[in-house]
C-alpha positions as CSV (number, residue, x, y, z in Angstrom):
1,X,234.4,291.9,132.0
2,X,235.9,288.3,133.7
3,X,236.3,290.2,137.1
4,X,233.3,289.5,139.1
5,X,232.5,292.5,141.0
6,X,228.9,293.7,142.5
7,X,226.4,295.3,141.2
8,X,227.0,297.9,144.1
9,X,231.1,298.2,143.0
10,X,230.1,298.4,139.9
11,X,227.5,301.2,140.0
12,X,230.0,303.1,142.1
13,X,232.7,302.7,139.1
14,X,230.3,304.0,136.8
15,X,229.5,307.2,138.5
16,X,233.1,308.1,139.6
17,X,233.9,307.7,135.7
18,X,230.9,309.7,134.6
19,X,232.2,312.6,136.8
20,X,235.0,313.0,134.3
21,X,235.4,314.3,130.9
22,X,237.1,312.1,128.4
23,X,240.9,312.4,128.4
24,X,240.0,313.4,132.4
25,X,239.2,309.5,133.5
26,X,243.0,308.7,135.1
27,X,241.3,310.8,137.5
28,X,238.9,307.9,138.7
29,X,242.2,305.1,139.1
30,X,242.3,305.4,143.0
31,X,238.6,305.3,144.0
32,X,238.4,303.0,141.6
33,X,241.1,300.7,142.8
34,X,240.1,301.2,146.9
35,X,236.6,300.3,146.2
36,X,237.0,297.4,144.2
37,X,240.0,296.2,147.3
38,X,237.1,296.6,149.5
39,X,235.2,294.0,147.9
40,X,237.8,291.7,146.8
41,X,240.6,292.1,149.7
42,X,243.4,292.4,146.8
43,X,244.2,294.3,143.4
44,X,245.4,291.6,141.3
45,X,246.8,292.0,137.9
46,X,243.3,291.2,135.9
47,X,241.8,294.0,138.3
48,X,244.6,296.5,137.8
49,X,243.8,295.9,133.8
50,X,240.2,296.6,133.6
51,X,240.4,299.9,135.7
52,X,243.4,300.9,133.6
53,X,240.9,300.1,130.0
54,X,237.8,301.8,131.7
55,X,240.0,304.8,133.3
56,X,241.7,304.9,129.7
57,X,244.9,304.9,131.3
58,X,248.1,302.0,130.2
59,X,248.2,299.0,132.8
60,X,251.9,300.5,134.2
61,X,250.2,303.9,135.4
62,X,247.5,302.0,137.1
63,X,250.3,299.2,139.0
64,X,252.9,302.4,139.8
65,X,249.6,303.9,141.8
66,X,249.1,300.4,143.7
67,X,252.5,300.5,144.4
68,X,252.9,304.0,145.7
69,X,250.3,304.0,147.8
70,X,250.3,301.6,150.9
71,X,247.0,301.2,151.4
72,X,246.5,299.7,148.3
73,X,247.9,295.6,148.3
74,X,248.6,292.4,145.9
75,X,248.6,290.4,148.5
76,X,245.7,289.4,151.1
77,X,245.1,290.9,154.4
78,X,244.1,289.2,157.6
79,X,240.2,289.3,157.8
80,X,240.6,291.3,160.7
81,X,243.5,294.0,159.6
82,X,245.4,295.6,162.9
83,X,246.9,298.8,162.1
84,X,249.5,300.3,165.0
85,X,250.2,304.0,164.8
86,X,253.9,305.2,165.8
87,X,254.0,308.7,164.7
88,X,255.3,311.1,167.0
89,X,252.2,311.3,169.2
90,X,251.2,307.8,169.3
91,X,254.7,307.1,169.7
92,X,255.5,309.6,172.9
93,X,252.1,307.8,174.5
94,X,253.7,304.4,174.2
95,X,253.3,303.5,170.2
96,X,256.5,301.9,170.1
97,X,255.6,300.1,173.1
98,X,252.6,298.7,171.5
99,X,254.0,298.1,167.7
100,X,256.3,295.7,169.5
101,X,254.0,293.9,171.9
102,X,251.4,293.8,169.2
103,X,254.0,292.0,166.8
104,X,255.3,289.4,169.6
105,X,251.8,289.0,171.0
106,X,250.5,288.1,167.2
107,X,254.1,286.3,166.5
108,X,254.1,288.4,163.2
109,X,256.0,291.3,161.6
110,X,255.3,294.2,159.5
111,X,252.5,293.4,157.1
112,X,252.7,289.5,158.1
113,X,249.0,287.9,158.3
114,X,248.7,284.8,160.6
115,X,248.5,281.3,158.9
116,X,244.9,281.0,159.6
117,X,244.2,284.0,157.9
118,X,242.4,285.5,160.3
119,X,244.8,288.9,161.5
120,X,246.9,291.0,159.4
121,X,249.1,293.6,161.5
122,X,250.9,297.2,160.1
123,X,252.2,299.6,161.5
124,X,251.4,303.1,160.0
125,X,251.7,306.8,160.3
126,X,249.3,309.4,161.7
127,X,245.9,308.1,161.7
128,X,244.6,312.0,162.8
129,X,243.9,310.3,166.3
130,X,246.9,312.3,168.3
131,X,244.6,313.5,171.2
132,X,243.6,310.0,171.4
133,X,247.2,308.1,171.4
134,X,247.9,305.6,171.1
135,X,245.6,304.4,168.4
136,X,244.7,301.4,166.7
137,X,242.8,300.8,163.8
138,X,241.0,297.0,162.7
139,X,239.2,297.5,159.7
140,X,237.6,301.0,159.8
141,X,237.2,300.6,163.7
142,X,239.5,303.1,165.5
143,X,240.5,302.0,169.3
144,X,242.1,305.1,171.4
145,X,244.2,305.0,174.5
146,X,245.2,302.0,173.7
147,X,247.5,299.9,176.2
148,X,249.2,296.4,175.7
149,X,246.8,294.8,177.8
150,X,243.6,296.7,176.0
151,X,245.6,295.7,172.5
152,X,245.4,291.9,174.1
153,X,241.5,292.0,174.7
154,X,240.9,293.9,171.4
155,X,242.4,291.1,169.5
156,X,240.9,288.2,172.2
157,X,237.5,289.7,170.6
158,X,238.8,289.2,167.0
159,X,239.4,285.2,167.9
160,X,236.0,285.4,169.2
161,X,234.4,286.9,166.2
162,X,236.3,284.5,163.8
């Protein structure tokens, strides 16, 4: 294989695709693809074509998943990606509020990343955190109650960290 990938992603490939019969490995294309994008940050093309040869699946079926799902990209995120819910509970607590303040605070739109590479931003739907709205997700760190002035300290931090 020319995609470098750990010995960790690798191993993890390997047991999702032994937990299908053959003819059942399309089964393994997702997991597959979200692990390897947590390790690489992107699905590119070479990546999309060795899962589709090890799921035993054609290259098309593999890039129609990536581009159904949104969670699955071709192009890089933000080290730090900010994720603004607006469904209909984050958005009756002030989601829409924060969506747009997050945007002109961050001078970026819908899945824009800054220059420096440093903060992706996208807004998305339901995150499961309605008793908690608004919510914001960087990464895989959930914030909850989230106000325009927390959402300006939250990304302060991120500067910090970077």
């Amino acid at each position: 294989m020319s995609i470098a990938l750990s010995a960790a992603t690798e191993a993890r490939w390997q047991k999702i695709l032994d937990a299908y019969p053959e003819g059942r490995k399309r089964s393994a294309v997702i997991p597959m693809l979200i692990f390897a994008q947590d390790e690489t940050g992107i699905i590119t093309r070479e990546l999309m074509e060795e899962i589709a040869r090890r799921a035993e699946v054609d290259y098309l079926q593999v890039e129609e998943v990536v581009g159904f799902y949104s969670m699955l990209r071709k192009q890089p995120l933000g080290k730090y990606h900010v994720q603004v819910c607006t469904n209909i509970s984050c958005m009756l607590a002030g989601g829409m509020e924060l969506w747009h303040h997050a945007c002109e605070s961050l001078h970026l739109k819908n899945k824009q990343t800054s220059a420096d590479g440093l903060i992706s931003i996208e807004e998305v739907e339901c995150m499961g955190a309605c008793s908690w709205a608004p919510a914001v997700e960087v990464n895989y760190d959930f914030h909850h109650h989230v106000t325009p002035e927390r959402f300006d300290e939250i990304i302060l931090e991120l500067k910090g960290k970077g």
